[in-house]
C-alpha positions in Angstrom: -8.2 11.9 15.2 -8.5 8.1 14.2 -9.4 5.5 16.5 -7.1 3.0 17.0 -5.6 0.7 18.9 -2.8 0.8 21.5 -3.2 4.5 20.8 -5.2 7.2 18.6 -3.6 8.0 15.1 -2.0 10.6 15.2 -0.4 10.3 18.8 -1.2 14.1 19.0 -4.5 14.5 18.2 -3.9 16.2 15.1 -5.1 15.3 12.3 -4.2 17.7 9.0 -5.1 16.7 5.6 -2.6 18.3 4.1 0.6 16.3 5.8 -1.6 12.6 5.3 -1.8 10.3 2.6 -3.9 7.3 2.0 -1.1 4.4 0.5 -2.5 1.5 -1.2 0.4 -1.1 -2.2 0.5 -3.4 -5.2 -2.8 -3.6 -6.1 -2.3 -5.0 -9.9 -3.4 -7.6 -11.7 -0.1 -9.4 -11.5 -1.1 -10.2 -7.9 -5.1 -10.1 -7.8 -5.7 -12.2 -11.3 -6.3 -15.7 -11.5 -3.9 -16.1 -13.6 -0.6 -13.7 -12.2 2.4 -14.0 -10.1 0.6 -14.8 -6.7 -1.9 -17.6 -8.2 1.2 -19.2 -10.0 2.9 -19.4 -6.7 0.0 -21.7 -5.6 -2.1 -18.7 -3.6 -5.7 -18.0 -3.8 -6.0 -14.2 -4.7 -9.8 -14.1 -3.8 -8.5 -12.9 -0.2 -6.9 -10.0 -2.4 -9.5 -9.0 -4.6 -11.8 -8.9 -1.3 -10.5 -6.0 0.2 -11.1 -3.9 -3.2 -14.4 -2.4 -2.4 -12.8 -1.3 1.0 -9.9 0.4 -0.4 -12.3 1.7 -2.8 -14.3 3.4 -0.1 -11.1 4.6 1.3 -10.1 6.7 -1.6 -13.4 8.1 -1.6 -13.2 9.2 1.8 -9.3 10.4 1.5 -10.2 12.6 -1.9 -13.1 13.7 0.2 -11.1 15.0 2.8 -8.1 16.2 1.0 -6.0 13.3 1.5 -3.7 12.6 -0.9 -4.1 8.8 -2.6 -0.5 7.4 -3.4 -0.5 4.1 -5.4 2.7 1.8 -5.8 3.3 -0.7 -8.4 6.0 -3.6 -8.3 7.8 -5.1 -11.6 10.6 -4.5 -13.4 11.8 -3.3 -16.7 11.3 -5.2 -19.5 14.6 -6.3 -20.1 15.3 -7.1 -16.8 18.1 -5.0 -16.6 17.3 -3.6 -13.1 16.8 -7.3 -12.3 19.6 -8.8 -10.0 20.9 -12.7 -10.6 18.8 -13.8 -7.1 16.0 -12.4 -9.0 16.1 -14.0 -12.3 17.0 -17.4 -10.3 13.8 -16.7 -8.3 11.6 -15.7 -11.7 13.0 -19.0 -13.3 12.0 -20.9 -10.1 8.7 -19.3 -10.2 8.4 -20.8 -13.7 8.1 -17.3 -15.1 10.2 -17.2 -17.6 8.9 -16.5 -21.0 6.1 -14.6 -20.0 5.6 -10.7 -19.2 4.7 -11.3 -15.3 5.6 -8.5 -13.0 7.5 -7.2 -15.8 6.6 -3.1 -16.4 5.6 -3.9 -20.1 3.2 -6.2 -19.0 -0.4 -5.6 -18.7 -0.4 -7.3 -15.3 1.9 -4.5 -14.4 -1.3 -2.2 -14.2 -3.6 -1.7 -11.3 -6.8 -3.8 -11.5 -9.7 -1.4 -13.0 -12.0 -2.0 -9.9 -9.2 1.0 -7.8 -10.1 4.5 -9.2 -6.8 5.7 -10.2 -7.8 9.6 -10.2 -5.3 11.8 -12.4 -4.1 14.0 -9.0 -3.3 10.4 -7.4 0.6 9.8 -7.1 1.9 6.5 -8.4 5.4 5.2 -7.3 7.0 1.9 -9.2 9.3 -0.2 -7.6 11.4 -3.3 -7.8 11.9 -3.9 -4.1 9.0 -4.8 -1.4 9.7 -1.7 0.3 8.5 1.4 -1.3 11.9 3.7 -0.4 14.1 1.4 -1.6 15.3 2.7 -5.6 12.7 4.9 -5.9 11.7 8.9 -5.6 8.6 7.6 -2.5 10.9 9.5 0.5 11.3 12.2 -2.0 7.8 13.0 -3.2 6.6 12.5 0.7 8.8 15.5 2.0 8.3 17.6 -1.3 4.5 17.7 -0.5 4.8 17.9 3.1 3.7 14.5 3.9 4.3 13.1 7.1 1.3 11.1 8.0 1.0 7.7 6.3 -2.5 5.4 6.0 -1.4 1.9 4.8 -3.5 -0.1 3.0 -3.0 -2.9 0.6 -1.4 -6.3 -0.3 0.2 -8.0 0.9 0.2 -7.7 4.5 3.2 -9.1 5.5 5.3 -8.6 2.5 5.0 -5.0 0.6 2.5 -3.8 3.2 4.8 -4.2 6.3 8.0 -3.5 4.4 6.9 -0.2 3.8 5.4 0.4 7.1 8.8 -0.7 8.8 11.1 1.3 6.9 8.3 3.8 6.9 8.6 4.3 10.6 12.6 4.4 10.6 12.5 7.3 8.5 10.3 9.1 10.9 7.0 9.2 9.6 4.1 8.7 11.5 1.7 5.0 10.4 -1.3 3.7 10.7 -2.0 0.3 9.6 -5.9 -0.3 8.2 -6.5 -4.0 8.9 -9.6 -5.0 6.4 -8.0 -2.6 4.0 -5.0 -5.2 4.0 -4.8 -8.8 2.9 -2.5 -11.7 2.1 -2.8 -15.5 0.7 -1.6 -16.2 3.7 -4.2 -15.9 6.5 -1.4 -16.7 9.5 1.1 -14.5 7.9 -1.5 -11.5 7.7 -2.6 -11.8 11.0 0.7 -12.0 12.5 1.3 -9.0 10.7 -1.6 -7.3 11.7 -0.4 -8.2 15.5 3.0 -6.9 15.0 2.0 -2.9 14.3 0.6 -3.2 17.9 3.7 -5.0 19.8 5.8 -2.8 22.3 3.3 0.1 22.6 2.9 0.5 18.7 6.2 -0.4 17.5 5.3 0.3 14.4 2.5 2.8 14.4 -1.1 2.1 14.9 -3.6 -0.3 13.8 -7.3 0.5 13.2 -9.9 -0.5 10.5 -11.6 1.2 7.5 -14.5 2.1 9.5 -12.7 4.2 12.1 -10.4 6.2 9.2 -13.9 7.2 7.1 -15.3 8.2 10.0 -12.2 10.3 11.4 -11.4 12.0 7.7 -15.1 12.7 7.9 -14.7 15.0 10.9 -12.4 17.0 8.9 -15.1 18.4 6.8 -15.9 18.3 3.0 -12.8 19.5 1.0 -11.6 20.3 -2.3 -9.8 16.8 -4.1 -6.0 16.9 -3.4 -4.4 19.3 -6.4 -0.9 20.3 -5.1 2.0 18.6 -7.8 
């Protein structure tokens, strides 16, 4: 069990390494650079890369523990074909054009080099700020038996809380890790942050890095994730 607040994760009591994953969303240069989609859009992305070391820790703990690690990646192909006129309007607006941001052929498509992306780890790409939407997410999750979701990530109240949302429609049990989360937008991530906990856990539970290494450390040293 995970500490966490308005109630333990999971509600039962139980937690099983086997149906848990550890999600980190959109952690590529496109959106932690200097230089990528979020900076362009007039955002500092310092509060980005500060939660890198945490997340880091994170996936040592998970792979520790047996947890699988599933990374997403946002961007589009690089003709744009699976990009829809509102988007193109929005990349021209973003004064994009011309360049190779959040476009999969990019090298800002890749996530930064500080997250160990381990060969077992599952990455899912996507176009849309939810990770369901267009992709095979749902599809991997029940295949290996997942049911447990750890959210961590950027940002918090775009991608983050999509997921979590549509995450929690489709049945599976979240937990939200707050200094595992971040956004350019320090109102916007605490709001979002504050939402997980309305009505009783609306949307899951909300805890903090701290209280997940320590819970995945109860469950004992295990072998790194292997199923495919």
């Amino acid at each position: 069990m995970i500490k966490a607040t308005p109630f333990d994760f999971p509600y039962d009591g139980r937690l099983v390494a086997e149906n848990t994953a550890l999600v980190v969303i959109d952690l590529q240069q496109d959106f932690l650079s200097t230089t990528g989609y979020f900076a362009r859009q007039g955002y500092d992305p310092s509060p980005l890369r500060a939660i890198l070391p945490t997340v880091s820790r994170l996936i040592a703990a998970a792979r520790k523990a047996g947890v699988r690690v599933i990374h997403t990646r946002q961007g589009y192909r690089a003709d744009m074909a699976d990009m829809t006129p509102y988007e193109k309007w929005r990349r021209k607006r973003a004064g994009l054009e011309g360049t190779d941001i959040l476009l999969r052929s990019g090298t800002g498509f890749q996530i930064v080099p500080e997250i160990d992306v381990a060969p077992q780890d599952i990455i899912v790409d996507k176009t849309c700020n939810s990770a369901f939407i267009y992709t095979d997410f749902e599809l991997v999750l029940r295949a290996q038996g997942i049911t447990h979701l750890m959210f961590s990530g950027c940002t918090t109240d775009v991608c983050v809380h999509t997921t979590l949302r549509e995450a929690c429609d489709r049945n599976f049990q979240c937990l939200t890790i707050s200094d595992a989360c971040a956004s350019g937008d320090r109102q916007a991530h605490e709001a979002a942050l504050h939402m997980v906990t309305v009505e009783d856990g609306v949307f899951g539970a909300l805890t903090d890095s701290s209280a997940v290494i320590e819970g995945l450390s109860r469950l004992g040293d295990r072998p790194e994730a292997t199923k495919g």
